[in-house]
CHARMM internal coordinates of N, CA and C (Angstrom, degrees):
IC EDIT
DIST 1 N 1 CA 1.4504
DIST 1 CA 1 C 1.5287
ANGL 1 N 1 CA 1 C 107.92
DIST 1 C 2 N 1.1580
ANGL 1 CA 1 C 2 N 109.65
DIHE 1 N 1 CA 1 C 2 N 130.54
DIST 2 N 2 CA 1.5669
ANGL 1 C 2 N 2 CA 111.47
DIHE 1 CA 1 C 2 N 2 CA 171.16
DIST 2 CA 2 C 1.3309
ANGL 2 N 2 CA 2 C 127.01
DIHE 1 C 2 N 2 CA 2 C -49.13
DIST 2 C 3 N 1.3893
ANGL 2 CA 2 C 3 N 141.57
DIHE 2 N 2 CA 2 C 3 N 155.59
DIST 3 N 3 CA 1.3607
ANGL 2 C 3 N 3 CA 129.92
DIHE 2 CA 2 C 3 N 3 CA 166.02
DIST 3 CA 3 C 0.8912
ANGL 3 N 3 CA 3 C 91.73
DIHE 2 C 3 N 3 CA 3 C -86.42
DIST 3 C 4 N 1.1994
ANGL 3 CA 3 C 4 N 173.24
DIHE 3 N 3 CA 3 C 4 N -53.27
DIST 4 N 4 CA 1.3482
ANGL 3 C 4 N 4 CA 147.19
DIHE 3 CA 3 C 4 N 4 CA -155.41
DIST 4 CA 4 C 1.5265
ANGL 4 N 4 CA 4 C 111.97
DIHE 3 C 4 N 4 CA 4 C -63.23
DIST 4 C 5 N 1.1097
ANGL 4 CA 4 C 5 N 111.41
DIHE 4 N 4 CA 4 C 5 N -57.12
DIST 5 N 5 CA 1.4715
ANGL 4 C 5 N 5 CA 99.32
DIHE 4 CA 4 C 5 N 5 CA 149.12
DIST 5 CA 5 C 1.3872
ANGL 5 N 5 CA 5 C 135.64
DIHE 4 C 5 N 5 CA 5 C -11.42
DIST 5 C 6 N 1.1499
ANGL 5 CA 5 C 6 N 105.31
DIHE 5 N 5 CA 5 C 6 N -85.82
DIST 6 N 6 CA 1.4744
ANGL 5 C 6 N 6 CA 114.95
DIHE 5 CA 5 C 6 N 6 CA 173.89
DIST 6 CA 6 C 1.8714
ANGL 6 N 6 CA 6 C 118.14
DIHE 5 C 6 N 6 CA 6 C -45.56
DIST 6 C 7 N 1.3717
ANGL 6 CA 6 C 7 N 83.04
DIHE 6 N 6 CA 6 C 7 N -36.17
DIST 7 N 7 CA 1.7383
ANGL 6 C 7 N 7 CA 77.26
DIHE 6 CA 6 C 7 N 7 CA -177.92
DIST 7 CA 7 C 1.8093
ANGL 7 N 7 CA 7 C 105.31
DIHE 6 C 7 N 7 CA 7 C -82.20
DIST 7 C 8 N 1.0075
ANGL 7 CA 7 C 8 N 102.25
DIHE 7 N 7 CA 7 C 8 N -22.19
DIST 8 N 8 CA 1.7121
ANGL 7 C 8 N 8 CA 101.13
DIHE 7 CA 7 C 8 N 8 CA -173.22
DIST 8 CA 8 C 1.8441
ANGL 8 N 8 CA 8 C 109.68
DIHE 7 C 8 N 8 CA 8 C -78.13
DIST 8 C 9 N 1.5309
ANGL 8 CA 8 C 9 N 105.46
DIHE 8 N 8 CA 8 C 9 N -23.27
DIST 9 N 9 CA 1.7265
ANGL 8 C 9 N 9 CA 110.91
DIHE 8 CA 8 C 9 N 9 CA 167.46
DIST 9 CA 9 C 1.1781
ANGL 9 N 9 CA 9 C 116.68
DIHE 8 C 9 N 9 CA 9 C -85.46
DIST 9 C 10 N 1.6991
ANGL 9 CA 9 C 10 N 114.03
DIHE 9 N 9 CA 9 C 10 N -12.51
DIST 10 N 10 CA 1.6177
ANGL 9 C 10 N 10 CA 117.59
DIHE 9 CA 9 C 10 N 10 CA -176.08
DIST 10 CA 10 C 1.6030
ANGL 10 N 10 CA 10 C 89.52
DIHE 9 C 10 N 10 CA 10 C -96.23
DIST 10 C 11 N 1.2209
ANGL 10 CA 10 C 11 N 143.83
DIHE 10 N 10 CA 10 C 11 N -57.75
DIST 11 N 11 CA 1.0833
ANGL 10 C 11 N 11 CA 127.29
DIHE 10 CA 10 C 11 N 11 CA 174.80
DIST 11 CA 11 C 1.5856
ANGL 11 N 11 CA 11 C 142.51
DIHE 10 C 11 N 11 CA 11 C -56.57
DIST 11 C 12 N 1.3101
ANGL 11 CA 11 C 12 N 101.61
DIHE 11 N 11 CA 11 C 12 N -15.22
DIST 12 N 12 CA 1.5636
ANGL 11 C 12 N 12 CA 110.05
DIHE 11 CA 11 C 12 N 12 CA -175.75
DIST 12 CA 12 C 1.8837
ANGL 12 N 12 CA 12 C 90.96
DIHE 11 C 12 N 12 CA 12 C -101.10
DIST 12 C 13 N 1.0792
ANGL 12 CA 12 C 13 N 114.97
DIHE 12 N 12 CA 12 C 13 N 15.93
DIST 13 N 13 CA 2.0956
ANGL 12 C 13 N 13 CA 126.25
DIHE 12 CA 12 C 13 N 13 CA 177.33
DIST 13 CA 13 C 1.4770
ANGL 13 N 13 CA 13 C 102.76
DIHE 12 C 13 N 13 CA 13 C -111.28
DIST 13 C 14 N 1.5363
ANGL 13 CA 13 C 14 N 120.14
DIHE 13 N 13 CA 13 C 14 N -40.63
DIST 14 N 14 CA 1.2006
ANGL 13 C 14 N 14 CA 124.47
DIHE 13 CA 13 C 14 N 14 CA -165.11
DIST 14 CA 14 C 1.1866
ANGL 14 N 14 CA 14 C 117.46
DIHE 13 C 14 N 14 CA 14 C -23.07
DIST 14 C 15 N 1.3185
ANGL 14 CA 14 C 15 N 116.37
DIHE 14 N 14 CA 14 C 15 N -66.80
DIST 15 N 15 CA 1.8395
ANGL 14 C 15 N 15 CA 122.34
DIHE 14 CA 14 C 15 N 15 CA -143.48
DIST 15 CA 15 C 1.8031
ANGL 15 N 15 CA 15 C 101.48
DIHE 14 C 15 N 15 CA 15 C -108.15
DIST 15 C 16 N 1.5535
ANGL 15 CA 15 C 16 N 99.92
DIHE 15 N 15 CA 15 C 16 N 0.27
DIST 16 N 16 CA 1.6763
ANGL 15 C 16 N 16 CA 111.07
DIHE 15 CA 15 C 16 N 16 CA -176.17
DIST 16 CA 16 C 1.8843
ANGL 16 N 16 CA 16 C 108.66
DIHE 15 C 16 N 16 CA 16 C -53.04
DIST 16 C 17 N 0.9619
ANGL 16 CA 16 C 17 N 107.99
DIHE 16 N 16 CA 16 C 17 N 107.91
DIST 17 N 17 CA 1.9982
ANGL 16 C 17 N 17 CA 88.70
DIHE 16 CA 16 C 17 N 17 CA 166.40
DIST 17 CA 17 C 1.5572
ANGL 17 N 17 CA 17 C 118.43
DIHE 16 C 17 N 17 CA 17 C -74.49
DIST 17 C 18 N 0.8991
ANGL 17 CA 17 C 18 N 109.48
DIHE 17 N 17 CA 17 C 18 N 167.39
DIST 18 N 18 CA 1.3590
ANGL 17 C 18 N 18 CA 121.75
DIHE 17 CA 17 C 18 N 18 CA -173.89
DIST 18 CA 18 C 1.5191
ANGL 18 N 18 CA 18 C 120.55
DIHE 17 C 18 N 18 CA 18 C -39.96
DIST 18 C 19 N 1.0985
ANGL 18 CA 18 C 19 N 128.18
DIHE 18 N 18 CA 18 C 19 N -38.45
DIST 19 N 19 CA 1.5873
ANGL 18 C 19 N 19 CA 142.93
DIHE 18 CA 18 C 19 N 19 CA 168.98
DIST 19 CA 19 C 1.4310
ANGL 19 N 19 CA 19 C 87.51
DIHE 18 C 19 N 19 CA 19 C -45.02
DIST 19 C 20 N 1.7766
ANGL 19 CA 19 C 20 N 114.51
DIHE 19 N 19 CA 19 C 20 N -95.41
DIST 20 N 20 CA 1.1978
ANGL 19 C 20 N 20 CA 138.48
DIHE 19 CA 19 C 20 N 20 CA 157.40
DIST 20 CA 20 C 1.7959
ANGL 20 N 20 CA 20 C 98.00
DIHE 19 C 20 N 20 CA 20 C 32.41
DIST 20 C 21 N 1.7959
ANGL 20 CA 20 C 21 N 90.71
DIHE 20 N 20 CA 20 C 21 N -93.88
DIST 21 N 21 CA 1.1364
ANGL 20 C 21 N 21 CA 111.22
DIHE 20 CA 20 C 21 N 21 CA -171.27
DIST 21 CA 21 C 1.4850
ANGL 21 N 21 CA 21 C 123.83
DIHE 20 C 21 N 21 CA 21 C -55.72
DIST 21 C 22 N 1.4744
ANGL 21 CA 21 C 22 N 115.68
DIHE 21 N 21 CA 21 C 22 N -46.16
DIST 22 N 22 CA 1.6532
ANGL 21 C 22 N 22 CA 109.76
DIHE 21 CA 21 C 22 N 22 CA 168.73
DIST 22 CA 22 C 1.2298
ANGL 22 N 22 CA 22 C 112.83
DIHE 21 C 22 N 22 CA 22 C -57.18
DIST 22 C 23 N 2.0058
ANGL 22 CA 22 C 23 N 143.45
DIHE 22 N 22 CA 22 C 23 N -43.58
DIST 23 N 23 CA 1.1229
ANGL 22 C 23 N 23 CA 140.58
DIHE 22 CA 22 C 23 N 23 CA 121.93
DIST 23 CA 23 C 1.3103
ANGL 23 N 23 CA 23 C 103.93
DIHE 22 C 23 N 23 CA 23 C 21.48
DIST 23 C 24 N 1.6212
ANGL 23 CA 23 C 24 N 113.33
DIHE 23 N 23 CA 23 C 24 N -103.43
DIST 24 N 24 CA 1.3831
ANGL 23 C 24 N 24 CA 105.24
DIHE 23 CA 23 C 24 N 24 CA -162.99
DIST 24 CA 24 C 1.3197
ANGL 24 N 24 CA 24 C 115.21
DIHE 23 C 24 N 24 CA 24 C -91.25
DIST 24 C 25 N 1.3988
ANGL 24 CA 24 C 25 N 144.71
DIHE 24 N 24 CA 24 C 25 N 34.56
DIST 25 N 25 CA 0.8238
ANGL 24 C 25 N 25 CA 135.34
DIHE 24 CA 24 C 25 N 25 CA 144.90
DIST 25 CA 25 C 2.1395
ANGL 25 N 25 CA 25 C 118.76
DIHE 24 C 25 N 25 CA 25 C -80.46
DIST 25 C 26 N 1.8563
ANGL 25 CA 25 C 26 N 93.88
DIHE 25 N 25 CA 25 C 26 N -43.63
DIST 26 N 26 CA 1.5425
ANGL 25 C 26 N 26 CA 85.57
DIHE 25 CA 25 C 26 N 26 CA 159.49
DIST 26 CA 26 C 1.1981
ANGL 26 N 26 CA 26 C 145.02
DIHE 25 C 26 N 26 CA 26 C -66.68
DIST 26 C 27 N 1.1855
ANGL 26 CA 26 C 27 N 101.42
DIHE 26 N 26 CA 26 C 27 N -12.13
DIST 27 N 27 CA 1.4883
ANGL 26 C 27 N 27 CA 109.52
DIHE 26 CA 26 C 27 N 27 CA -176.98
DIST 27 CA 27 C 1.3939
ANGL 27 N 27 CA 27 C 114.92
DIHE 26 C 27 N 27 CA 27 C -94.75
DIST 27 C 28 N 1.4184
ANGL 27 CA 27 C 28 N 101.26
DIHE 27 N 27 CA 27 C 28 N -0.09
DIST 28 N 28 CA 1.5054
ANGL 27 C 28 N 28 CA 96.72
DIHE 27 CA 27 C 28 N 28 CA -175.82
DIST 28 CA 28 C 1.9370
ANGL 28 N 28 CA 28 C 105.85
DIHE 27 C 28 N 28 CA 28 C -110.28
DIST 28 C 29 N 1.2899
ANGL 28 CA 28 C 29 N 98.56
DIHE 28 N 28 CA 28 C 29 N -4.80
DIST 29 N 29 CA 1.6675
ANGL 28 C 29 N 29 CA 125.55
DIHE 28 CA 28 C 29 N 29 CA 168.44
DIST 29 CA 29 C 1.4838
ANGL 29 N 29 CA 29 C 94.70
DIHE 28 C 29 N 29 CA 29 C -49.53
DIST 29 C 30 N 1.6557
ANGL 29 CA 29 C 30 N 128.09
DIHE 29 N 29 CA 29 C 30 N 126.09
DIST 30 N 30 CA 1.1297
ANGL 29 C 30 N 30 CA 109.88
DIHE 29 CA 29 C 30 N 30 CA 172.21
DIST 30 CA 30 C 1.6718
ANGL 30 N 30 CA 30 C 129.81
DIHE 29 C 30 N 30 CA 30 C 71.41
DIST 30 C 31 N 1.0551
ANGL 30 CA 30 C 31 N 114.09
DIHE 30 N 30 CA 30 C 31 N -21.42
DIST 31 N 31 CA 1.1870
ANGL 30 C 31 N 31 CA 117.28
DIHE 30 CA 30 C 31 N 31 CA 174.64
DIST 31 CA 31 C 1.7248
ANGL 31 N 31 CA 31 C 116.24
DIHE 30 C 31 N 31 CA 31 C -63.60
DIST 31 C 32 N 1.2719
ANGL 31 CA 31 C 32 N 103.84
DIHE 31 N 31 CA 31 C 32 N 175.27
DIST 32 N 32 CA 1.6188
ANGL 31 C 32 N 32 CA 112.92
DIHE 31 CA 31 C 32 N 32 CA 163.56
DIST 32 CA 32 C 1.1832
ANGL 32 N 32 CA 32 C 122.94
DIHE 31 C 32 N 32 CA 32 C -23.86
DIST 32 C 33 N 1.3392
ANGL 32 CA 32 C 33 N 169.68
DIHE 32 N 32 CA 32 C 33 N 129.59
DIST 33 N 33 CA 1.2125
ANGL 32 C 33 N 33 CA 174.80
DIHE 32 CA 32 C 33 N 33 CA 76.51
DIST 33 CA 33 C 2.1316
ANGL 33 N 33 CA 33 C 93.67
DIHE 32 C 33 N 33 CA 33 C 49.56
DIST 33 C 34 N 1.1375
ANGL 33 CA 33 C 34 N 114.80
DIHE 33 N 33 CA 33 C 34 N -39.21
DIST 34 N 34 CA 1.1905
ANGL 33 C 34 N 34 CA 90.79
DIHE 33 CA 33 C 34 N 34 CA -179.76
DIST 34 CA 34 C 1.5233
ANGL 34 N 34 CA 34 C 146.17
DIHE 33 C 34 N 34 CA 34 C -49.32
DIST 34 C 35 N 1.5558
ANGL 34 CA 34 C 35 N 83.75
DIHE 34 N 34 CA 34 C 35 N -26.49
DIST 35 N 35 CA 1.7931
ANGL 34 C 35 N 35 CA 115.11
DIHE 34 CA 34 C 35 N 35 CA -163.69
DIST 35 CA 35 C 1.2027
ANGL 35 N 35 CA 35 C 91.16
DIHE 34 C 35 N 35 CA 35 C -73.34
DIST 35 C 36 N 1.4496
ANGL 35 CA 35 C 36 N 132.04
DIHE 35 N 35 CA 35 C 36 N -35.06
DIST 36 N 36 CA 1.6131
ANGL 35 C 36 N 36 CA 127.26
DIHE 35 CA 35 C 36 N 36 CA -157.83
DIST 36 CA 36 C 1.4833
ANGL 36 N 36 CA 36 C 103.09
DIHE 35 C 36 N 36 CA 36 C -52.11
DIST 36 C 37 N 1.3482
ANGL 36 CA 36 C 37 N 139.60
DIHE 36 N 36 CA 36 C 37 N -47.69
DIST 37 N 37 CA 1.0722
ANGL 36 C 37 N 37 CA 121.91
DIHE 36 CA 36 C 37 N 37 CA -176.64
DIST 37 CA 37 C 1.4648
ANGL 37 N 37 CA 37 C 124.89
DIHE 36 C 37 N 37 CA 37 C -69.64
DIST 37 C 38 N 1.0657
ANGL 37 CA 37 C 38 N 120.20
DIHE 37 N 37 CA 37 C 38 N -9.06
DIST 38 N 38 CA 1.6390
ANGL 37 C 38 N 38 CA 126.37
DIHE 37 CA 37 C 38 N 38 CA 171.90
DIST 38 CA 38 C 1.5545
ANGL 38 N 38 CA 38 C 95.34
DIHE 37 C 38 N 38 CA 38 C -73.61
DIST 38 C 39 N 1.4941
ANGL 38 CA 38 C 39 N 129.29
DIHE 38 N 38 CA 38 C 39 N -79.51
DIST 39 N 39 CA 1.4644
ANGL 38 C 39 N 39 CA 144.10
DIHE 38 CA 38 C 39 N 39 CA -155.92
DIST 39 CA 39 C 1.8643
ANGL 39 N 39 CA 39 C 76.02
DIHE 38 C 39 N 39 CA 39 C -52.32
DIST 39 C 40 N 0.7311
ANGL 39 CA 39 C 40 N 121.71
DIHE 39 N 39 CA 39 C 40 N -33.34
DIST 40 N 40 CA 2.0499
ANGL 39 C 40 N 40 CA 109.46
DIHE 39 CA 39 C 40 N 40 CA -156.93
DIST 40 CA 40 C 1.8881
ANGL 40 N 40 CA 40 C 85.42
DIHE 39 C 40 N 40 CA 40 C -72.08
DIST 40 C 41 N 1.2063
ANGL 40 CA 40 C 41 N 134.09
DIHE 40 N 40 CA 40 C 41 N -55.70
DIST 41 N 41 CA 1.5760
ANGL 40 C 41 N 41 CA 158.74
DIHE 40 CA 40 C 41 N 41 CA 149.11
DIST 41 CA 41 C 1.5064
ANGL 41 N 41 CA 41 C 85.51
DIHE 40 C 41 N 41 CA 41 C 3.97
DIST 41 C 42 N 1.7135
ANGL 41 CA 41 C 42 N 88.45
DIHE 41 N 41 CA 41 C 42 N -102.61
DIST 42 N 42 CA 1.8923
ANGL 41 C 42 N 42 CA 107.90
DIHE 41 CA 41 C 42 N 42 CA 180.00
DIST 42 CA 42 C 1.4736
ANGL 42 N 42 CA 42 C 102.53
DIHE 41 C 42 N 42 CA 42 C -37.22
DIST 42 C 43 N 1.1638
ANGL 42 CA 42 C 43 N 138.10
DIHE 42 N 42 CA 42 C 43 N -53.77
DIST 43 N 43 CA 1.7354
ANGL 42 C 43 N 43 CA 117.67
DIHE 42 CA 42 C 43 N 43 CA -179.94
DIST 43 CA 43 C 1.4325
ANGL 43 N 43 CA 43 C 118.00
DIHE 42 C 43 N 43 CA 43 C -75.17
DIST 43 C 44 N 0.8382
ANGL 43 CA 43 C 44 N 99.15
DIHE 43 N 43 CA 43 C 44 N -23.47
DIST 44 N 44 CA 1.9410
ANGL 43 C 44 N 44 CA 105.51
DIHE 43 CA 43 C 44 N 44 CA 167.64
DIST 44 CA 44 C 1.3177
ANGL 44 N 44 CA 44 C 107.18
DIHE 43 C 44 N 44 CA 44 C -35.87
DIST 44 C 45 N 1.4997
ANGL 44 CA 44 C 45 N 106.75
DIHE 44 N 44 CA 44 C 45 N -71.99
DIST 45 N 45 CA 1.4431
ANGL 44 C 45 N 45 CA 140.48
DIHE 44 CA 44 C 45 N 45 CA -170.95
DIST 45 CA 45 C 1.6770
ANGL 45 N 45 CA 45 C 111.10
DIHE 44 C 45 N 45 CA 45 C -63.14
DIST 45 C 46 N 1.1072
ANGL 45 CA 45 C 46 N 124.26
DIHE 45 N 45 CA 45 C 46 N -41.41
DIST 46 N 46 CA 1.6751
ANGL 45 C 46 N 46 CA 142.81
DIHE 45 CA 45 C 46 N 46 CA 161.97
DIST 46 CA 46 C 1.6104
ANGL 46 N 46 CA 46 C 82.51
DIHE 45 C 46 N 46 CA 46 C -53.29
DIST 46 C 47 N 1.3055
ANGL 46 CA 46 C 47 N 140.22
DIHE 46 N 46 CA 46 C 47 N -137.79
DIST 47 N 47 CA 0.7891
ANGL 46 C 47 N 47 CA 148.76
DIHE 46 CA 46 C 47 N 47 CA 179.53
DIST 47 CA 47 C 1.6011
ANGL 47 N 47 CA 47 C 137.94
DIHE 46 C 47 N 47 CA 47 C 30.69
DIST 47 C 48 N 1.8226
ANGL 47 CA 47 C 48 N 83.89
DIHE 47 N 47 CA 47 C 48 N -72.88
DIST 48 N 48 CA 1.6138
ANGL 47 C 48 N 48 CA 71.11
DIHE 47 CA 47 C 48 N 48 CA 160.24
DIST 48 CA 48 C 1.7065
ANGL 48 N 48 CA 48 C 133.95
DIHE 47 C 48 N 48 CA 48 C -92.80
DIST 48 C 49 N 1.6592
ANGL 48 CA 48 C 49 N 96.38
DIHE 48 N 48 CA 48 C 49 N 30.12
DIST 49 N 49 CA 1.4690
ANGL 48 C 49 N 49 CA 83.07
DIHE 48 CA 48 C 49 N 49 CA -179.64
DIST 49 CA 49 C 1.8001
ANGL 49 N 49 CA 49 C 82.44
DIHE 48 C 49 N 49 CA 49 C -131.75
DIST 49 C 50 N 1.1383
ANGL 49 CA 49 C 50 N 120.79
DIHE 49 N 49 CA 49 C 50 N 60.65
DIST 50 N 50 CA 1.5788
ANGL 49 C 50 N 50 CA 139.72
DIHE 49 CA 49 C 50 N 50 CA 168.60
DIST 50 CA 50 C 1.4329
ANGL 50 N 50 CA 50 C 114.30
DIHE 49 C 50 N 50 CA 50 C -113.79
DIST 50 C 51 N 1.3115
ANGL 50 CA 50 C 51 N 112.23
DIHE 50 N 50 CA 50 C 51 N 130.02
DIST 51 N 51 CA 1.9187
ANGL 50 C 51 N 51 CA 110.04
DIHE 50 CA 50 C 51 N 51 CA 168.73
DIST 51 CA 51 C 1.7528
ANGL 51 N 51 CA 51 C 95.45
DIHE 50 C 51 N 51 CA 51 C -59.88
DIST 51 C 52 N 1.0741
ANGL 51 CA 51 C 52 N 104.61
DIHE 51 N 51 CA 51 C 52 N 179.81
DIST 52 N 52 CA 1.1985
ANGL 51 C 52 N 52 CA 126.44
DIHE 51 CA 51 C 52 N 52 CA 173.19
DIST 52 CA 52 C 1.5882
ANGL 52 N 52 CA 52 C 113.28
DIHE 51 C 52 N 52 CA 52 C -74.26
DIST 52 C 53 N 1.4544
ANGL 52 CA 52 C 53 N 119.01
DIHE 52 N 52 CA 52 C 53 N -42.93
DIST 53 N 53 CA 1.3949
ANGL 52 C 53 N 53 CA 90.96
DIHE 52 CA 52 C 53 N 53 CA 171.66
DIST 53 CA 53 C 1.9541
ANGL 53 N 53 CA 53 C 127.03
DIHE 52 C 53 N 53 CA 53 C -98.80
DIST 53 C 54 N 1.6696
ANGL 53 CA 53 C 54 N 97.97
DIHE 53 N 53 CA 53 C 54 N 11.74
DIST 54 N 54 CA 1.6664
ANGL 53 C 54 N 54 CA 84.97
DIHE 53 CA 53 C 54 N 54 CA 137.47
DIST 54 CA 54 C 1.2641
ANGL 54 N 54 CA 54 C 146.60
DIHE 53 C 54 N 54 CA 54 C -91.07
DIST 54 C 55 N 1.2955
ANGL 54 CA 54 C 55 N 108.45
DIHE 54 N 54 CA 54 C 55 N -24.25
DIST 55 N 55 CA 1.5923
ANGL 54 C 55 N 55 CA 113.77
DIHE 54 CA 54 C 55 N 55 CA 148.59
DIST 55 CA 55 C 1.5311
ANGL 55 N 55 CA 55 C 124.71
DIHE 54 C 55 N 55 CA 55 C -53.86
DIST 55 C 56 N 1.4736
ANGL 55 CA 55 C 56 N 117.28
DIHE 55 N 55 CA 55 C 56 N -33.80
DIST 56 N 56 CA 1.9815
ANGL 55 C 56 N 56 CA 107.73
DIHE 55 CA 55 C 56 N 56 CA 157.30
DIST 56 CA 56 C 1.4070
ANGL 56 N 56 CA 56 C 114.52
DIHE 55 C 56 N 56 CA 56 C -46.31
DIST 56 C 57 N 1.7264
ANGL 56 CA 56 C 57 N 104.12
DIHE 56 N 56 CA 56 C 57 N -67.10
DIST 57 N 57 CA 1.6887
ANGL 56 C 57 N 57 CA 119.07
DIHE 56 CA 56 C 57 N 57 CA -174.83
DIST 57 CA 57 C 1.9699
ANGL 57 N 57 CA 57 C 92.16
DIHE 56 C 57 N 57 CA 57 C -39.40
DIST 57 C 58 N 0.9382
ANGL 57 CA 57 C 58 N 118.25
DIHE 57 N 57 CA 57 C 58 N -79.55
DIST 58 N 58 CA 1.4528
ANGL 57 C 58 N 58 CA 132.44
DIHE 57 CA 57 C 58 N 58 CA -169.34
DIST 58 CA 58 C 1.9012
ANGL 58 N 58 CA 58 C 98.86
DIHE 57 C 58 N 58 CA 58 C -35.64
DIST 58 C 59 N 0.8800
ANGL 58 CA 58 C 59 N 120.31
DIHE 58 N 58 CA 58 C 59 N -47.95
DIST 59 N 59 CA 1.7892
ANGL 58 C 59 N 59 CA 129.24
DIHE 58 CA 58 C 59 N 59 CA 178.67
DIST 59 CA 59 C 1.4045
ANGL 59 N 59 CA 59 C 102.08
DIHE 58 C 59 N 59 CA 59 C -56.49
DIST 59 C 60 N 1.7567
ANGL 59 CA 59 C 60 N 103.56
DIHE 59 N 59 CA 59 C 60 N -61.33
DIST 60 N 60 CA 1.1560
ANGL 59 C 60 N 60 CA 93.83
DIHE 59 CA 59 C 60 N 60 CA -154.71
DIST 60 CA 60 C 1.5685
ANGL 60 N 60 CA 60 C 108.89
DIHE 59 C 60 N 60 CA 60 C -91.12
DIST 60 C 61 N 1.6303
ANGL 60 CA 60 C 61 N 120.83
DIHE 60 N 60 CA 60 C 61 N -1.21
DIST 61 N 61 CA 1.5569
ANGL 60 C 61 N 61 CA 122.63
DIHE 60 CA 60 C 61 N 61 CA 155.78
DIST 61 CA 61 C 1.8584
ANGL 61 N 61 CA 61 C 120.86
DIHE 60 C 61 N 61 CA 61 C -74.07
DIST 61 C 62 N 1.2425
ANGL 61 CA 61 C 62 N 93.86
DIHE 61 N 61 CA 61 C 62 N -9.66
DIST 62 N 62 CA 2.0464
ANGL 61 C 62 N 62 CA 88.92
DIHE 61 CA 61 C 62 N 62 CA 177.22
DIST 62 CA 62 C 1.9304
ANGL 62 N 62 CA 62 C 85.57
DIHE 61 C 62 N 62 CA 62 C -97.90
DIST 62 C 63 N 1.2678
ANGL 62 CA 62 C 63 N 131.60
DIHE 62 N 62 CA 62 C 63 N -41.13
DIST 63 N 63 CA 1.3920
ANGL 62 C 63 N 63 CA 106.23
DIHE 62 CA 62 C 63 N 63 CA -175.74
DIST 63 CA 63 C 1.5254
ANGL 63 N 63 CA 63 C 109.20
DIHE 62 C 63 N 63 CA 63 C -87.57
DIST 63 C 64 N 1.3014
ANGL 63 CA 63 C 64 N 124.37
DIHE 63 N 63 CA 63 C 64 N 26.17
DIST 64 N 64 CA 1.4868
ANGL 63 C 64 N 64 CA 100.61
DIHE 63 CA 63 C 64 N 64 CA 145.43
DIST 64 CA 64 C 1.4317
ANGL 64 N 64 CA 64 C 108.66
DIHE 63 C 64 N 64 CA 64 C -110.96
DIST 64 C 65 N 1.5267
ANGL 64 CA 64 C 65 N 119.02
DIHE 64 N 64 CA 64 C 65 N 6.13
DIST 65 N 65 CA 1.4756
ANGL 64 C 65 N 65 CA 100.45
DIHE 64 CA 64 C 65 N 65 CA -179.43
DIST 65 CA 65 C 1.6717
ANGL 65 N 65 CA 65 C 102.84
DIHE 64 C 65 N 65 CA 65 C -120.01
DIST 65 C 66 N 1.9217
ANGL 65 CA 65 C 66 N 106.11
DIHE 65 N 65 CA 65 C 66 N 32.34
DIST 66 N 66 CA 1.2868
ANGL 65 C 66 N 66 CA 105.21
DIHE 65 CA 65 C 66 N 66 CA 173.59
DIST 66 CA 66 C 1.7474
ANGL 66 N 66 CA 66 C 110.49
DIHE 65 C 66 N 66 CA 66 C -99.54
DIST 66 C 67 N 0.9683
ANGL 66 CA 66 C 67 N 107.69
DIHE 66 N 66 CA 66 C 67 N -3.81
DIST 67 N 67 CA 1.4991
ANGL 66 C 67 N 67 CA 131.07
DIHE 66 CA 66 C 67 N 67 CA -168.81
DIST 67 CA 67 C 1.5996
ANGL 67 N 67 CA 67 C 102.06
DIHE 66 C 67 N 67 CA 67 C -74.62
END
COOR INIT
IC SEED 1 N 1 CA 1 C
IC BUILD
């Protein structure tokens, strides 16, 4: 993924409040295939600012709902 990218989905998120943000994070649930690279952005960013054992919970909640 490009950085420009990334900076252009982190900036157009910036000033969002929390509503905002659950907003477009659901709406982008399911949506078009386009959005995937933004939500991939927003989890980027989730992620690396996670201890280690929310990133397990997070592992081990996408492999039980990869089944």
């Amino acid at each position: 993924m490009n950085l420009n990218l990334r900076q252009a989905i982190v900036q157009r998120m910036h000033d969002k409040n929390d509503e905002e943000l659950f907003g477009v994070i659901a709406d982008s649930i399911g949506a078009e295939e386009r959005v995937l690279p933004g939500l991939g952005v927003l989890f980027e960013i989730i992620w690396q600012h996670s201890e280690a054992e929310q990133q397990s919970q997070m592992v081990t909640t996408l492999k039980e709902h990869l089944h």
